[in-house]
C-alpha positions as CSV (number, residue, x, y, z in Angstrom):
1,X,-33.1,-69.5,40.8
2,X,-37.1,-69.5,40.8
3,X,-37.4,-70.2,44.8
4,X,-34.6,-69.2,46.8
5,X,-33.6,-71.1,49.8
6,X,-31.7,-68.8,52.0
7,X,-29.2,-69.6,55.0
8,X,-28.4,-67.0,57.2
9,X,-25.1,-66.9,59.4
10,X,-24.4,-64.1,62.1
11,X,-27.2,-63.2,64.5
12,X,-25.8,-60.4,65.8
13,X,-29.1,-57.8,66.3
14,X,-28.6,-56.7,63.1
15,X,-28.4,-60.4,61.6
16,X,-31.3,-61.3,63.5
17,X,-33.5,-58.5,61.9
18,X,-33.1,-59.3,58.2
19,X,-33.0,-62.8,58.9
20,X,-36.5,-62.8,60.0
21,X,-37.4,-60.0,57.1
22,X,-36.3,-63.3,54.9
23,X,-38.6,-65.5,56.9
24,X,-41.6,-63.1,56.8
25,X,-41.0,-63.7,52.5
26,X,-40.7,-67.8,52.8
27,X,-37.0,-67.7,51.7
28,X,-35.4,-68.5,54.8
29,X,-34.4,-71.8,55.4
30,X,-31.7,-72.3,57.9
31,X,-29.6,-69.9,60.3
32,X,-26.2,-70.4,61.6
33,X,-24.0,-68.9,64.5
34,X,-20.4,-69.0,65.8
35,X,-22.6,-70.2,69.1
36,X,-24.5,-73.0,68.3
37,X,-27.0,-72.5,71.1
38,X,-27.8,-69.2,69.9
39,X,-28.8,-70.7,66.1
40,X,-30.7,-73.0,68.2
41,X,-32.9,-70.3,69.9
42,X,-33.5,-68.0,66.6
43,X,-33.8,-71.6,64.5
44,X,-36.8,-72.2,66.8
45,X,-38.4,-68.5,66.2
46,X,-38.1,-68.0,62.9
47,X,-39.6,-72.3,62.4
48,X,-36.1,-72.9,60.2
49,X,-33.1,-75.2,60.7
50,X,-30.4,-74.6,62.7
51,X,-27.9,-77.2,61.2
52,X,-24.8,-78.0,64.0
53,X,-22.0,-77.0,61.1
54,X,-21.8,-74.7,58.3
55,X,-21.2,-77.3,55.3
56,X,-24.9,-78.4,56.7
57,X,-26.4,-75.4,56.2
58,X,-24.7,-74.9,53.0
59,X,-26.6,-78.4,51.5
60,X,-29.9,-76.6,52.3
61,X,-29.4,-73.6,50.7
62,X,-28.7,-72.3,47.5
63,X,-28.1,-68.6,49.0
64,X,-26.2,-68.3,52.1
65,X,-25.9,-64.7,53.8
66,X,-23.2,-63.5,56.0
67,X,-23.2,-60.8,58.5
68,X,-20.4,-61.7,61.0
69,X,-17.7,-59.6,62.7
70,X,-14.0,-60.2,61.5
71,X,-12.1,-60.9,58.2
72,X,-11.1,-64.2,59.4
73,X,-15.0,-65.1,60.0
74,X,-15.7,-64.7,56.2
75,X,-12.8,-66.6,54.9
76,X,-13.3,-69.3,57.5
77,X,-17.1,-69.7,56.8
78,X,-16.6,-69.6,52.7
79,X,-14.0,-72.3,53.1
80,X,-16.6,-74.5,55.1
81,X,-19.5,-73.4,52.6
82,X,-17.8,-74.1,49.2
83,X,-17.3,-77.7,49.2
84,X,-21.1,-77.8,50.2
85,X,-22.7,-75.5,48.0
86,X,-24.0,-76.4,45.1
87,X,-22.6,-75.4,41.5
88,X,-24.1,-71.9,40.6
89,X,-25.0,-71.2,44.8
90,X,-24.7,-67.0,46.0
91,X,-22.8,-66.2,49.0
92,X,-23.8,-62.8,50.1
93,X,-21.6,-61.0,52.5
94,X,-23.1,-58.3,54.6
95,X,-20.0,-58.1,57.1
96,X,-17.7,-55.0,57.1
97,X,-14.0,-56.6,56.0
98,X,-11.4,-55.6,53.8
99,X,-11.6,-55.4,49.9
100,X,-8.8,-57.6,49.6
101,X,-10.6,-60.6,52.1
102,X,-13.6,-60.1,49.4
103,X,-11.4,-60.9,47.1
104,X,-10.0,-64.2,48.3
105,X,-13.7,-65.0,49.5
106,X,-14.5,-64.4,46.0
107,X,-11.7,-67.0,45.1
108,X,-12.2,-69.7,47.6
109,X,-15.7,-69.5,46.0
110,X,-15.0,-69.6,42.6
111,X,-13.1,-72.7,42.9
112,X,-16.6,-74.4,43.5
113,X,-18.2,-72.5,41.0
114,X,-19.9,-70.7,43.3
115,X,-20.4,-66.9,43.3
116,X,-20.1,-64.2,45.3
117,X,-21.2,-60.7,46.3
118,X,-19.3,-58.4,48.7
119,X,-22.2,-56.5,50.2
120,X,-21.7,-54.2,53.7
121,X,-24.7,-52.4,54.7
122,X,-25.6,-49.0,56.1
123,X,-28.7,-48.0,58.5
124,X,-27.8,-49.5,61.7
125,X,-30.2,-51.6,63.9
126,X,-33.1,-49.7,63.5
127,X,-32.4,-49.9,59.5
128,X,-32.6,-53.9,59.6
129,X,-35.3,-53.9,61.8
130,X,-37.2,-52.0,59.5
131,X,-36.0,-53.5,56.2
132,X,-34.6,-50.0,54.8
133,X,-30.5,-50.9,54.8
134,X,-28.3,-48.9,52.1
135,X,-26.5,-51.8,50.9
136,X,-23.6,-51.3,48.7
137,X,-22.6,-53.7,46.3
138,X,-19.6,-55.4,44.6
139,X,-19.7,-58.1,42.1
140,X,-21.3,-59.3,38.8
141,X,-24.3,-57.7,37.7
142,X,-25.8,-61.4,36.6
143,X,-24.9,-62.6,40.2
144,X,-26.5,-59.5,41.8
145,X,-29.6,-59.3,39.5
146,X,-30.0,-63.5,40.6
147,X,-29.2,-61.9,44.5
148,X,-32.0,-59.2,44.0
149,X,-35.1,-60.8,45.7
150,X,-32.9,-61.8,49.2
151,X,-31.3,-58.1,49.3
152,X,-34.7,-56.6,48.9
153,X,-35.9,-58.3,51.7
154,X,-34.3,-55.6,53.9
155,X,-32.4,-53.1,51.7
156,X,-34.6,-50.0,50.8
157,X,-31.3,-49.1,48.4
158,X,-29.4,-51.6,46.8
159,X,-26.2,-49.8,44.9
160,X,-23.7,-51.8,42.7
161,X,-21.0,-50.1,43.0
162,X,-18.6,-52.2,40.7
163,X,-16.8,-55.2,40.9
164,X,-15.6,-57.8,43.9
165,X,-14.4,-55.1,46.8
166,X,-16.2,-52.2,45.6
167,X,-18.6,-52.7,47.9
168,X,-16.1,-53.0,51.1
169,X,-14.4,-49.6,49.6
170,X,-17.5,-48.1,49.9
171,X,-18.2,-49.2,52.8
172,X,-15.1,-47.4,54.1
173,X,-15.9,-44.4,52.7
174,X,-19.1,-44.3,54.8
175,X,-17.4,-45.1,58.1
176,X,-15.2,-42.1,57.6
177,X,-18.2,-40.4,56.9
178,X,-20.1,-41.5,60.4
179,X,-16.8,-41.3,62.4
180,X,-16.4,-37.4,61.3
181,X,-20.3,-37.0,61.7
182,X,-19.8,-38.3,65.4
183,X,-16.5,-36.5,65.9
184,X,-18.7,-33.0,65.5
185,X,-22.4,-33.9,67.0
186,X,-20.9,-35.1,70.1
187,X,-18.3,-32.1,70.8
188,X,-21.0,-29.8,69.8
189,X,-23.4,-31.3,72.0
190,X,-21.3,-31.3,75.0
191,X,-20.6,-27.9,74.3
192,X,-24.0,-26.9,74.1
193,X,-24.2,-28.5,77.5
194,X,-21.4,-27.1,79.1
195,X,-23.5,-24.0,78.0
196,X,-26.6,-24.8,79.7
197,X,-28.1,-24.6,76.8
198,X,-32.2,-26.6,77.0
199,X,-31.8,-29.8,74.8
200,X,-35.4,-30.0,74.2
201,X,-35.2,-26.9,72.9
202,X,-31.6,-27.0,71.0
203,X,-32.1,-30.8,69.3
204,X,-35.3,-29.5,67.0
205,X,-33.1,-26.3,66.3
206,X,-30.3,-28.1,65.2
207,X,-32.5,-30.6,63.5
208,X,-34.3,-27.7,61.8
209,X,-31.5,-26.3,59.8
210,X,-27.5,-27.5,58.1
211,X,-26.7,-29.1,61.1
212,X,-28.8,-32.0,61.3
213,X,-27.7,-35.9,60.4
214,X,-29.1,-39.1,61.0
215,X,-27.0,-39.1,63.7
216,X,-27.9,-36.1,65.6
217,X,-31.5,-37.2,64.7
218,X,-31.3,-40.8,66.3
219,X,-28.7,-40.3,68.9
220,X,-28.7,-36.7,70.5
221,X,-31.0,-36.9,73.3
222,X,-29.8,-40.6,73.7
223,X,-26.8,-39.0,74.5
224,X,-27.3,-36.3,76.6
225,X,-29.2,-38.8,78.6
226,X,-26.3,-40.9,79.0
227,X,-27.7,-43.7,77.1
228,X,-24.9,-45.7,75.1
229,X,-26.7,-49.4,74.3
230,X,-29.1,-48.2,71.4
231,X,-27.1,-48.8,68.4
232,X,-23.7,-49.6,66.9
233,X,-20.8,-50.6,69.5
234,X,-17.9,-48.5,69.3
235,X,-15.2,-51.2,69.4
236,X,-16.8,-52.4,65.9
237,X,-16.4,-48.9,64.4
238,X,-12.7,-48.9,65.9
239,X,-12.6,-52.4,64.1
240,X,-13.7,-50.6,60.4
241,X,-11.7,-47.6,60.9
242,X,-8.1,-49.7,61.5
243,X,-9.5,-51.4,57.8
244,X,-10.0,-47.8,56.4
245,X,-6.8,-46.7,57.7
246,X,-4.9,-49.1,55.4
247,X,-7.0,-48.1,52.8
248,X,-6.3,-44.1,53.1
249,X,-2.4,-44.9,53.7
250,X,-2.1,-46.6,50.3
251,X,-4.2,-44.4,48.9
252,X,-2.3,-41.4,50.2
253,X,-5.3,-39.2,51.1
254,X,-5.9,-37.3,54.3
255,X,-6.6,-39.3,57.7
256,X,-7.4,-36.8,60.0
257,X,-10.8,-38.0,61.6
258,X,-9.5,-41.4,61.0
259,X,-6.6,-41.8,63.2
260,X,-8.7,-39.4,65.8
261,X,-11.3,-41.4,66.1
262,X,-9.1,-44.6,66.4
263,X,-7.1,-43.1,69.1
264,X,-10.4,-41.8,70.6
265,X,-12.2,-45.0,70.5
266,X,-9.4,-47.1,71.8
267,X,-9.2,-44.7,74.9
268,X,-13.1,-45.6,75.4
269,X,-12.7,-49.2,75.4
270,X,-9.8,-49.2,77.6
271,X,-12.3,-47.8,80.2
272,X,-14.2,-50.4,79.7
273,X,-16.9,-48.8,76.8
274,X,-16.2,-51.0,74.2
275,X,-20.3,-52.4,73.9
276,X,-21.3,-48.5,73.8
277,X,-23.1,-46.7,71.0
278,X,-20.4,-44.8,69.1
279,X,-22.6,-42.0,71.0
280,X,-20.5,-42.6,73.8
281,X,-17.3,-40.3,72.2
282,X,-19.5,-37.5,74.0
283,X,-17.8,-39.1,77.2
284,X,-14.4,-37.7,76.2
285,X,-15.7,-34.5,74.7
286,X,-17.2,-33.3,77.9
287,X,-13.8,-33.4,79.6
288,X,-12.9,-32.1,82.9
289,X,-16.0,-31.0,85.2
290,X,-16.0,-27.1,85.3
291,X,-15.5,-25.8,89.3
């Protein structure tokens, strides 16, 4: 492929942001949504298509990206796409989901001679909108290297990490990784406020030593300020972790901070918290109000 003509489906904020990073290159061509009227708006925005189905965008395109929510999203959309692709066409699948679902994605694909690439991403919102994701990748190393000028778009590290479902086992590691990471920054930060301890001064302390994290970096004032819409919603990370859990059982390692922050999370959507920041765990660690 000399000219890439890339469809993008899933403009969730994050979707939106390296959609139009693949505009600003000329490789966008059409964008798709589970709500039609929603494609219609960004179609307008970026100056691309905004087909009414998904085989339709699929006849445009000869890459077609995916950053959507659930498991049964991706298997859904590759079964609309394959018939429609053309022989030799890249689906690229940004959305966190199971190994196993890249796998059959993979499948439904190959059956068309398409390929695929399993392809979660790291960085959060502020990441996309700034075209430096950590994207990890699973799949062949022909099919990435043809992939390589739509990842770079917005990916300031592409990794392949091995073949079909690599990249979703990755993927889990890192949410175990940012669920632990929250786990500590936000009961240490509500300690330190229980403390009375000046934030303006404690942050850049923290910040200056082994403590600091992109977290703590990007979401600890947020935090003590009570402001949960800024980045990644909780009930999605509650969504990954139930995928990693399965993972870890069959694995047989350790799910401490796993079924924790599960528990934890769930407790925060119950109350209604589910479109919070993952910030918003420092809710539970504050606790009771001290007389």
């Amino acid at each position: 492929m000399t000219e890439l003509k890339v469809g993008f489906i899933g403009l969730g904020a994050m979707g939106v942001a390296m959609a139009t990073h693949l505009q600003h290159l000329g490789l966008l061509v059409a964008v798709g949504n589970r709500t039609f009227a929603k494609a219609q708006k960004h179609g307008d925005e970026l100056h691309v298509a905004a087909p009414a189905d998904n085989a339709a965008l699929a006849a445009l395109c000869d890459v077609v990206v995916l950053c959507v929510t659930a498991d049964a999203d991706v298997l859904a959309i590759c079964a609309d796409l394959a018939p429609a692709l053309k022989p030799g066409s890249i689906v690229i699948d940004h959305s966190t989901v199971s190994s196993e679902t890249a796998k059959h994605a993979q499948k439904i694909l190959a059956l068309h001679r398409c390929d695929f690439l399993d392809a979660p991403v790291s960085g959060g919102v502020e990441g996309a909108k700034n075209g430096k994701l950590s994207i990890m990748v699973g799949g062949d190393t022909d099919t990435l290297a043809r992939a390589q000028p739509v990842l770079a778009a917005y990916g300031a590290r592409i990794a392949h990490m091995g073949g079909i479902g690599a990249g979703q086992n990755t993927k889990a590691v890192n949410q175990v990784l940012i669920a632990g990471i929250a786990q500590a920054v936000c009961e240490g930060l509500a300690l330190g406020e229980k403390l009375g301890l000046d934030s303006a001064t404690l942050l850049p302390t923290l910040m200056a030593g082994a403590a600091n994290s992109w977290f703590l970096e990007k979401r600890g004032a947020t935090m003590l300020r009570s402001e949960f819409s800024v980045g990644f919603k909780l009930a999605l990370l509650h969504k990954d972790l139930k995928i990693v859990r399965e993972l870890a059982v069959t694995a047989g390692t350790d799910r401490s901070v796993i079924e924790k922050s599960i528990v934890d999370y769930a407790e925060l959507m119950a109350q209604g918290h589910g479109d919070d920041d993952i910030s918003s765990l420092i809710r539970l660690k504050r606790g009771r109000p001290t007389a």
